[in-house]
Structure formats: structure tokens, C-alpha cells
C-alpha positions as CSV (number, residue, x, y, z in Angstrom):
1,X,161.2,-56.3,88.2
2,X,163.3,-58.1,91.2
3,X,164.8,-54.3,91.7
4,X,162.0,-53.0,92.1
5,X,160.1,-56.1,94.5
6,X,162.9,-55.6,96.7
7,X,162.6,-52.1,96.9
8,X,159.2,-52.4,98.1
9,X,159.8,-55.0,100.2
10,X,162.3,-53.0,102.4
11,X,160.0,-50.1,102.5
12,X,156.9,-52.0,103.7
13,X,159.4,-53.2,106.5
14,X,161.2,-50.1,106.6
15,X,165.1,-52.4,105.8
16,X,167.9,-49.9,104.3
17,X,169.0,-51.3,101.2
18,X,172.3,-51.1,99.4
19,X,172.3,-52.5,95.2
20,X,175.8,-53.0,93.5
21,X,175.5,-52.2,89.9
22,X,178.0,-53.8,87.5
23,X,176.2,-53.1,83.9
24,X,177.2,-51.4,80.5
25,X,173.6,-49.7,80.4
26,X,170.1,-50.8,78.4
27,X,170.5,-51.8,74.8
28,X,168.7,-50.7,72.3
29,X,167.6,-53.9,71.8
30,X,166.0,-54.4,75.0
31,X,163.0,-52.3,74.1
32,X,160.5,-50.4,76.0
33,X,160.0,-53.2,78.5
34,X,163.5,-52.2,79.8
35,X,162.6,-48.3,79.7
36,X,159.6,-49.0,81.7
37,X,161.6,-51.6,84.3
38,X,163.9,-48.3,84.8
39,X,160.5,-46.0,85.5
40,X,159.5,-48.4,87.9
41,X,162.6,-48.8,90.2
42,X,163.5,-45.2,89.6
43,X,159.5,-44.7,90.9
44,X,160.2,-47.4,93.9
45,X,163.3,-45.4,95.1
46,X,161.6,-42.1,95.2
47,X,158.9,-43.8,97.6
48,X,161.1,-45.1,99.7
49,X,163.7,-42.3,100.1
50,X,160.5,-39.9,100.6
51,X,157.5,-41.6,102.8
52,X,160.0,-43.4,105.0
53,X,163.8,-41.7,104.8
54,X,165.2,-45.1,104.9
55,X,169.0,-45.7,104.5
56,X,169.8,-46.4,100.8
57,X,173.3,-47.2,98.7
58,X,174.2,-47.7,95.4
59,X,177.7,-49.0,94.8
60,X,178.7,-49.0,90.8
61,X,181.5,-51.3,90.2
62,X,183.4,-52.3,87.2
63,X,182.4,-52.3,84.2
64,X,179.9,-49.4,85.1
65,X,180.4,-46.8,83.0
66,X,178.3,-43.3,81.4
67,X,175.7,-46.0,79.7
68,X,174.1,-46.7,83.0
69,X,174.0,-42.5,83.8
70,X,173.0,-42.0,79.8
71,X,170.0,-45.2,80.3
């Protein structure tokens, strides 16, 4: 959810952003609130990449592996 506020944010005051990503991926346990949290911030990037073509970066670090490309 913060992902996803902040993404907003920046696009309502058109800010680049840049995440760093250190995570394994979603559990299994986590549920469908955590597949939906991913719809939403995957949803929040796609607006502000394509109403405002603002500078974005994503910076995986350790221990990032496949899980996060797989979630």
C-alpha cells in the first residue's frame, strides 16, 4: 500500500521516483491481499510511466532473486 501511495504521490506532482527492492518474493502465505497489493502498484506504475512519462528506477539488490520476477 505505501508503494503504491508513493507512486501516486509523485505522479500527481509529476517527482521521478526510484524503489530499491531487496525481497525473496510473496509467500504463499501471504494470501490474496498480497496478489492484489502487487495489482495495484503494478497498476500505479503503468499510470505514471504512461499519462506523465516521468523518470522511474528500480534497483534490485541482494537478496533479490527469480521469486520477485516469478510473484
Amino acid at each position: 500500500e505505501k508503494i503504491t501511495r508513493l507512486i501516486e504521490y509523485a505522479t500527481n506532482r509529476s517527482l521521478p521516483v526510484i524503489i530499491a527492492c531487496a525481497s525473496g518474493g510473496a509467500r504463499m502465505q501471504e494470501g490474496s491481499l498480497s496478489l492484489m497489493q502487487m495489482a495495484k502498484i503494478s497498476s500505479a506504475s503503468y499510470n505514471y510511466q504512461s499519462n506523465k512519462k516521468l523518470f522511474y528506477v528500480s534497483i534490485l539488490t541482494s537478496p533479490t532473486t527469480g521469486g520477485v520476477t516469478a510473484s
